[in-house]
N, C-alpha and C positions, 0 to 999 in steps of 0.2 A: 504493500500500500504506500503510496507516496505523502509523503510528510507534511505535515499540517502546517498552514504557512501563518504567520503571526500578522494578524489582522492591522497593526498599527504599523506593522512595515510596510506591506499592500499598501495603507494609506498614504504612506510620505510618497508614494510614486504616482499618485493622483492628480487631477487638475484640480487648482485650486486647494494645495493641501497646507497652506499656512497656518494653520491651527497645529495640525501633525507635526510639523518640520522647524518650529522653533529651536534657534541654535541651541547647545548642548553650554554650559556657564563655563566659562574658561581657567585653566589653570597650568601656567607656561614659567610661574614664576622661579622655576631652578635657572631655564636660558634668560629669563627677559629681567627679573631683579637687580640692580647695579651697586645697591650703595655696601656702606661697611657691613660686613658680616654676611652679607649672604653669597649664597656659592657661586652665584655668577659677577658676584662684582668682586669676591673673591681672583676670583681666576682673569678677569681684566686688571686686576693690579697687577699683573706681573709681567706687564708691558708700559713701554713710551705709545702716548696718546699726543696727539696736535688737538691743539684748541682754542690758539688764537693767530692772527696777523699780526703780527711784528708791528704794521703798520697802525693798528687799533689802539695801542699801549704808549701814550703819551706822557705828559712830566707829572698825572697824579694816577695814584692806584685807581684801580680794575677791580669790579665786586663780580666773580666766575661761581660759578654752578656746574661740580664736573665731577660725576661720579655718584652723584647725590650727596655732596657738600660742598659745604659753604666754605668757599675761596677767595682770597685777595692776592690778586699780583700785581707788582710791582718794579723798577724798575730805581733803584737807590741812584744816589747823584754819581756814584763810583761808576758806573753803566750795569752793575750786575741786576740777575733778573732773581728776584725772591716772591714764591708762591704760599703763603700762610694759611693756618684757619685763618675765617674772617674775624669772629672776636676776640681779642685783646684776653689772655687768660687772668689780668688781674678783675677787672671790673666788666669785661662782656662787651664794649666796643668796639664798632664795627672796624677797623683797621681800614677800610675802603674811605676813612677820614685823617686815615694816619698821614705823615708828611713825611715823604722820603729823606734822609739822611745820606751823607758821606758815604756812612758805613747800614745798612739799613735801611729800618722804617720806623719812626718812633708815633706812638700812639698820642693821638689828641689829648686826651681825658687826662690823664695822670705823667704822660711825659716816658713812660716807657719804653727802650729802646730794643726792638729787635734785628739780630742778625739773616739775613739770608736762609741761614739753616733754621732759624728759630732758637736760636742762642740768646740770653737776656746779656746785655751789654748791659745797661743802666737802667734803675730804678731810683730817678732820681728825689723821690720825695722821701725816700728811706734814709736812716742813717747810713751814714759811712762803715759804721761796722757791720749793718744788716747784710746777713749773708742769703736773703730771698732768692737772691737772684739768680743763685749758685743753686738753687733746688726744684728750679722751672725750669720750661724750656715751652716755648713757642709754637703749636705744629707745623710741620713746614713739607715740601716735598721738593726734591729734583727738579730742576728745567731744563730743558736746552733748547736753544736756538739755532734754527739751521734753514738758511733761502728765505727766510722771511716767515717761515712758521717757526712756532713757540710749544712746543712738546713736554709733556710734564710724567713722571714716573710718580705714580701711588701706593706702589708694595713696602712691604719687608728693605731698609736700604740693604741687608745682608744680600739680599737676593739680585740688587739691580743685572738688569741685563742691559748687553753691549746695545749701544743705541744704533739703530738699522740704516744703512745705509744702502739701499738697492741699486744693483750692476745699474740698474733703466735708467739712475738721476745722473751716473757719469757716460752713462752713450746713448747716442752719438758726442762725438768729443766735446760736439757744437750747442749741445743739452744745454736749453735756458727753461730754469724751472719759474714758474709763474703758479704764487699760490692761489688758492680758492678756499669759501668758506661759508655754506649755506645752513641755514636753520631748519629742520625741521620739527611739525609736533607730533613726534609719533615716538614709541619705542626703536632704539639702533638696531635689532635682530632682523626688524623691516627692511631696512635699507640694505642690509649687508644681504639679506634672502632674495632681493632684487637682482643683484650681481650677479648672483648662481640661476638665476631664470634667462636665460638665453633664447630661450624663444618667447618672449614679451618683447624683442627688436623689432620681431619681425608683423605682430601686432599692433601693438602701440607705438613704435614706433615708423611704421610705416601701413600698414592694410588698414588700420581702424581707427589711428587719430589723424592720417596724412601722412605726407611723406615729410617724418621729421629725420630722415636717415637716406641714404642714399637707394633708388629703386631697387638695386638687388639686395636688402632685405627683404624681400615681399616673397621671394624665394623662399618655399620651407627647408630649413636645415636640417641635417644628420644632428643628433644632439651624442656628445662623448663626455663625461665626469669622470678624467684621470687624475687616481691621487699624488700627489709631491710633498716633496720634502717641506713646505712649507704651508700647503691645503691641498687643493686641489687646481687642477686645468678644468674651466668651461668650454668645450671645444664645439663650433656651429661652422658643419661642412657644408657646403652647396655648390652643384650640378651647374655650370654656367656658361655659357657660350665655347663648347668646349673644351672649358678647361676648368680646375675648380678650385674653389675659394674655400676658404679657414678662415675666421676673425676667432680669437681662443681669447677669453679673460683669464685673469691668474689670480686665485683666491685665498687670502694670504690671513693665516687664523693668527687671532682671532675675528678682527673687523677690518683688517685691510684687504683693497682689490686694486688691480692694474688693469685697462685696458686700452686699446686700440681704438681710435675713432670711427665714425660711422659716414664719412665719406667718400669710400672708395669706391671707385667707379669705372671697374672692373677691365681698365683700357691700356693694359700693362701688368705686366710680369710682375711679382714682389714678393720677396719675404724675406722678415724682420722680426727681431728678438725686442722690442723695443714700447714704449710705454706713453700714449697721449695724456694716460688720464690716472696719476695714484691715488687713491679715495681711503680715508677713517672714516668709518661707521664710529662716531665717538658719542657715547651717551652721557647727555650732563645732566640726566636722570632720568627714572623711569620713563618718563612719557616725553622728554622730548632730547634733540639726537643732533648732532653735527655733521654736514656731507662734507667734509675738510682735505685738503691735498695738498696736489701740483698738478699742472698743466704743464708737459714737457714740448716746446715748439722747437723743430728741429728740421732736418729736409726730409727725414724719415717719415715723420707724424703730419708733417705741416708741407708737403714737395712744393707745391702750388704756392703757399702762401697767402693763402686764401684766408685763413683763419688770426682776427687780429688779439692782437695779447690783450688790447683796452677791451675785450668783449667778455674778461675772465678777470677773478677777483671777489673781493665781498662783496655777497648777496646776487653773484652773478656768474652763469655759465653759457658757454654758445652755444646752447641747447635750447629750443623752446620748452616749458614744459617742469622747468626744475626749481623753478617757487612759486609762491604764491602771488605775485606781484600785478598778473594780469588780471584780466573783470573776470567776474564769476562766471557770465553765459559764455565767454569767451572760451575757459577752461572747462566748459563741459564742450562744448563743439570738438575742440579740439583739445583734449587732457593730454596730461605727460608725466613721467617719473615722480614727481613732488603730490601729484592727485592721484596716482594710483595706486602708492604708498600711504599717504598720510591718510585716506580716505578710509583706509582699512579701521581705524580705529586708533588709539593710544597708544594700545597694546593688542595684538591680531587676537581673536579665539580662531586658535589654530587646530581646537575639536572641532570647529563646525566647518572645516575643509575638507573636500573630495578631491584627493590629489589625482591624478594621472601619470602616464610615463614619462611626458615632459616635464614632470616636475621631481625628477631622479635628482637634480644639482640642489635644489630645497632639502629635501630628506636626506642627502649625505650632508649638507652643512649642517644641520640640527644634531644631525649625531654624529660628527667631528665635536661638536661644543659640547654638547651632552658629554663625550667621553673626557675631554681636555678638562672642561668641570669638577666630572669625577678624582681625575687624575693630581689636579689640586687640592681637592679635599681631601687625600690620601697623602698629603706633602712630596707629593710626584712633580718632575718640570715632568710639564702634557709634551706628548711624543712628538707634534707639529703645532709651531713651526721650530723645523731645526736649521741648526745651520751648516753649510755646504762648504766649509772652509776659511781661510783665512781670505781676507780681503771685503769688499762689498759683497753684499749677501744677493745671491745669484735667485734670479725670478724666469717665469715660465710665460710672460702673456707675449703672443705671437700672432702674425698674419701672415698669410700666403695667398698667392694667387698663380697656379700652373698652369701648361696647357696639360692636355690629356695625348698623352705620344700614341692612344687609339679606343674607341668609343668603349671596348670589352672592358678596359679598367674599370670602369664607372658609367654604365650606361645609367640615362635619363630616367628617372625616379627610384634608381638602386639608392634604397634609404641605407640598406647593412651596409652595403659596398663603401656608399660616404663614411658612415659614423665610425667603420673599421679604420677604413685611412684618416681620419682624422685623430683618433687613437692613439696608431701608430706616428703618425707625424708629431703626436703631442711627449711619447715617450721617446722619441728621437731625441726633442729640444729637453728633457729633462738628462737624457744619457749625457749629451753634450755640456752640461753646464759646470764642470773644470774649464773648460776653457776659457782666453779672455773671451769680449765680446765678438771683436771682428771674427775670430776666428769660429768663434761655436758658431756664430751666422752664418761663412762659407761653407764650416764643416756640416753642419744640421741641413745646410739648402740641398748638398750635395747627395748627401743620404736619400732625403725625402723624394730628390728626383732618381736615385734608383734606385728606390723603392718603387715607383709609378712604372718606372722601365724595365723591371722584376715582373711587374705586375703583367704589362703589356705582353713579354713574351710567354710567360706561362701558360 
């Protein structure tokens, strides 16, 4: 006899079944929680985060939100950069009134002098023999300053780790990094689960809001999720005037990504190890998140020239689509990255999703953090990201564009046939990367096209 089917299931696949199919109440807060103490804001301490423009941090303090605390930075008359709690531990003042010092920041209220680290220099309303001062200390964390962003470390200092320097911000030689720095209000797991969806290019950004990307994303892509040494390769193959195309993002745990830009326009040979776009998924608390970077303009990224540096920066990317800044009816005609994100909610109920197979690069990033989570809560360093040696830390995001040396390699809608080579072409550039740059680019192009010519004769 065949099994008795559960009437309220029957229902949710009904018309009109919104009575039935009310989401399921959400509960994500192991990945999506940030501040002290809980395990995922745990496990994002044990990284460098960007969080401001250089450019933003003028001659009085900064009152920051980063992490789910209250932050004052600073910038003392010496040039150094000191990141504090916000209030003053004698009396609870907000420090964002304090007045930078030689050496320091010393507090309005009472005159209290703090060091960069959070060291008490002076309390000067104390005796001279009071030793208070010698029994506080200040909170304070790590900064560093690098191209115009301001990166801050919030772990263990026992623990710091080497601040990253990625192969992509020194190549091309000619590499001019131009930062960026957009707001949004949503949970960071959003933004960062964006990255890993690769075919939402092809969607939204091109079939269903317009063409915010160049026509051959409207192409459906082979979708490939190869994992590295660092996260994983997003790899999106496509079948194209015969010959075929790779744009690969590079997914860099816990909230960094690299990618490639979306103007190629497929009238020429290429490929490149190289990085238009570095993005922090940075949460300065639960519900609201930083899209923060570089923008690398270079002949690689930028041949043409076409894309100008003034169209990137605070509160601004040359992308339609990536704040809020336009009219309402405007960004429903035509939505983008910033609406299809934030829209989701604060924080996603990510119970009340029907994933699919496109959506394989989401469910390995949730349990890459899921396990890196664990791994810290066990006083484990999480397995990825590691690092590849000495020098700049070596990255995966890449594009290609070949011909097909004969139609058998990859005939027109062979979906396996793409997603395998793009696979393959993704663990080529991962084998490669001991070497410098120029050279893993000749050596990696040279592979991937005999591979194609393996392919061909077989």
């Amino acid at each position: 006899m065949p099994e008795p089917q559960d009437p309220i299931r029957q229902a949710r696949t009904k018309p009109f079944s919104g009575y039935y199919n009310r989401p399921p109440e959400a509960d994500d807060r192991r990945l999506t929680q940030v501040g002290p103490g809980t395990p995922g804001g745990e496990y994002l301490r044990r990284y460098w985060h960007p969080f401001m423009l250089s450019s933003e941090l003028k001659d009085t303090p900064k009152a920051v939100r980063l992490l789910g605390e209250d932050l004052v930075l600073f910038r003392d008359k010496g040039g150094r950069l000191g990141l504090l709690h916000r209030h003053c531990i004698h009396r609870g003042t907000s420090l964002e009134f304090g007045i930078p010092a030689e050496r320091g920041i010393r507090c309005c209220y009472h005159g209290w002098l703090f060091d960069v680290d959070g060291t008490v220099l002076e309390t000067p309303a104390e005796p001279e023999t009071s030793r208070i001062r010698h029994n506080f200390c200040q909170g304070a964390y790590q900064v560093r300053e690098y191209h115009g962003l301001i990166f801050a470390y919030m772990g263990p200092p026992e623990l710091t780790p080497e601040f990253p320097i990625y192969d992509t911000f020194l190549h091309p030689e000619n590499n001019r990094l131009v930062p960026i720095k957009l707001e949004l209000p949503c949970n960071w797991v959003q933004i960062s689960e964006n990255a890993a969806d690769p075919i939402h290019n092809a969607f939204l950004h091109v079939i269903v809001s317009g063409a915010q990307f160049a026509p051959t994303f409207a192409i459906m892509p082979a979708l490939e999720f190869v994992e590295s040494p660092l996260g994983f390769i997003c790899s999106a193959t496509r079948r194209v005037k015969g010959g075929v195309f790779i744009r690969a993002s590079d997914m860099i745990m816990p909230n960094c990504a690299q990618f490639i830009g979306g103007t190629n326009m497929i009238d020429h040979e290429e490929f490149a190890i190289a990085s238009y776009l570095t993005r922090w998924a940075v949460p300065l608390d639960d519900h609201n998140s930083l899209y923060i970077g570089f923008t690398g303009f270079n002949e690689i990224t930028n041949p043409r020239g076409e894309i100008d540096e003034a169209t990137v920066g605070l509160g601004k990317l040359n992308l339609i689509g990536q704040t809020a800044d336009r009219p309402y009816e405007e960004r429903q005609r035509e939505p983008g990255d910033y609406d299809a994100i934030a829209s989701q909610g604060l924080i996603a109920n990510r119970q009340a999703e029907h994933l699919g197979t496109a959506d394989r690069g989401v469910v390995l990033f949730r349990r890459l953090l899921a396990r890196c989570i664990k791994e810290t809560e066990e006083g484990l360093v999480p397995a990825v990201p590691r690092a590849t040696g000495n020098g700049p830390v070596r990255t995966y995001v890449h594009s290609l564009l070949m011909p097909l040396p004969d139609d058998r390699v990859m005939a027109a809608g062979d979906m396996k046939a793409a997603a395998e080579f793009g696979r393959r072409a993704a663990q080529i550039v991962i084998e490669t990367d001991t070497l410098p740059p120029r050279e893993r680019e000749a050596a990696a192009k040279e592979r991937i096209k005999a591979l194609l010519t393996r392919e061909a004769v077989s």
